[in-house]
C-alpha positions as CSV (number, residue, x, y, z in Angstrom):
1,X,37.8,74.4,143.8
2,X,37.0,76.2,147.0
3,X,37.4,79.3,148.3
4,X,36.7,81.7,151.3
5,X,34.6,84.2,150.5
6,X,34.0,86.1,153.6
7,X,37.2,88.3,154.4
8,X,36.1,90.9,156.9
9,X,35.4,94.1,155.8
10,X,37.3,97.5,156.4
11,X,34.6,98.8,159.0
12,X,34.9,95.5,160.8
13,X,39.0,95.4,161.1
14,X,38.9,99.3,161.8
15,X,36.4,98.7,165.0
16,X,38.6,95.8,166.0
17,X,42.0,98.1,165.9
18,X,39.8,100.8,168.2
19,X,38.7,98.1,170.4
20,X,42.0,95.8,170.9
21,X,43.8,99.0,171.0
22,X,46.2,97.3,168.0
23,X,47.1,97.5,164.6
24,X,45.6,95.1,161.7
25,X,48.8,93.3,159.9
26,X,46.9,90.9,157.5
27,X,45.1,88.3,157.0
28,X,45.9,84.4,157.2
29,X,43.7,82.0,155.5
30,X,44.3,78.4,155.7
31,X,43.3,75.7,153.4
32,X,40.4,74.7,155.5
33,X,39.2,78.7,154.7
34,X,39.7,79.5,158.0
35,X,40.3,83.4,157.7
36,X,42.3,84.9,161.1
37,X,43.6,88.5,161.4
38,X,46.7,89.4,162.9
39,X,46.7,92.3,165.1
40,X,49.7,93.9,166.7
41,X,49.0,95.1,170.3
42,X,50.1,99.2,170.2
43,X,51.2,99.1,174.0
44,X,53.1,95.7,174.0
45,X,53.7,95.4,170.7
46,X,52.9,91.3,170.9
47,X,50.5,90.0,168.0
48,X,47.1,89.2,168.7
49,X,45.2,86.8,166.5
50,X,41.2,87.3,165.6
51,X,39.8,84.2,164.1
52,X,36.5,85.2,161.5
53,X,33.9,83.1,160.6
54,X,34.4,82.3,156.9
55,X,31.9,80.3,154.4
56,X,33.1,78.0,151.8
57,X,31.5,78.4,148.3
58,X,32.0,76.8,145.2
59,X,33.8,79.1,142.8
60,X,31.9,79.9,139.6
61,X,34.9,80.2,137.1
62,X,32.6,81.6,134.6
63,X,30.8,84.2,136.4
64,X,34.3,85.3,137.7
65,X,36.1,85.0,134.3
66,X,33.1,87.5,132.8
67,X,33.4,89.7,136.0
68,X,37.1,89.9,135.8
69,X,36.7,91.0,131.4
70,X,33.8,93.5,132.4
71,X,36.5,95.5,134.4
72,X,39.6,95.1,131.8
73,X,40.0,97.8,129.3
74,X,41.0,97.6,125.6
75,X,45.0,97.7,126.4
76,X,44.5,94.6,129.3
77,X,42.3,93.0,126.7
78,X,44.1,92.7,124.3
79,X,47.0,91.6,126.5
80,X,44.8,88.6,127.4
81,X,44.6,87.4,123.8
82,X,47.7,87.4,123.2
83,X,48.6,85.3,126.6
84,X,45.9,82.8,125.8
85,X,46.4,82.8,122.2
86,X,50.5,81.4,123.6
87,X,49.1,79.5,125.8
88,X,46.5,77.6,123.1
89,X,49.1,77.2,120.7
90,X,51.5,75.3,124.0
91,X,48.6,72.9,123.9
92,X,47.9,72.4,120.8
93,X,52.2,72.2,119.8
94,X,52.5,69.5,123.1
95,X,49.0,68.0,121.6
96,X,51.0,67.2,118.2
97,X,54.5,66.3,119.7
98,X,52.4,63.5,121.9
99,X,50.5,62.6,118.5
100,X,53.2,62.5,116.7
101,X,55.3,60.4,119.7
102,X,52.2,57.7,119.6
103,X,52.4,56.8,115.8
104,X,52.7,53.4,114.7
105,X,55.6,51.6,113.3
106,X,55.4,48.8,110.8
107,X,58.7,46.4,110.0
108,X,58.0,44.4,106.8
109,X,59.2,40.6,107.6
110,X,59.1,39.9,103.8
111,X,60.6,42.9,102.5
112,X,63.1,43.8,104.9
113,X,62.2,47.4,105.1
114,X,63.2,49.0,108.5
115,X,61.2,52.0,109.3
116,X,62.6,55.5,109.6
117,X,61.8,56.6,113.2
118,X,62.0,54.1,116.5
119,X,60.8,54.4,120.2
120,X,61.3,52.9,123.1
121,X,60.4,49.3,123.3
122,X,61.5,49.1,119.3
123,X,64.5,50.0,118.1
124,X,67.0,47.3,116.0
């Protein structure tokens, strides 16, 4: 997964306000991680769009993950147990439902014994 990691910074967007005469709006990134800013002119009041330079790195889920926990404190931790503790138990509950939808069923030919649970492609 990519990202952009350059967004101009507040001294940048507040020198470009003083020098278009306008006022930031926001910023529009695209998919390509092309970062513009939208400006709106103070005397006409029409938009005017800045396109930024932006780099494209490749995210580092880990380091991101750890820097993300390093600012949490106890009360968001503990939150995020419990949100990935619900989410494990989704995969591991979906894990056994497909397990369970996969097992094998045997007919005996010779003893005429049906089994108790059918799927799709078998059922008499």
């Amino acid at each position: 997964m990519t990202i952009p990691i350059y967004i101009p910074p507040e001294e940048i967007v507040v020198t470009l306000e003083s020098q278009l005469n306008a006022t930031f709006l926001h910023f529009i990134v695209s998919k390509e991680g092309i970062v513009e800013g939208l400006f709106e002119d103070n005397d006409t009041n029409e938009h005017v769009t800045v396109i930024f330079e932006a780099e494209r790195k490749l995210l580092n889920a880990e380091a991101e993950l750890n820097m993300a926990l390093g600012e949490m404190d106890n009360n968001a931790l503990e939150a995020m147990r419990t949100m990935l503790e619900k989410m494990i138990d989704d995969v591991e509950a979906k894990l056994h439902k497909e397990s369970k939808e996969e097992s094998v069923i045997e007919y005996d030919i010779n003893g005429h014994t049906l089994p108790t649970e059918y799927d799709d492609w078998f059922c008499p």
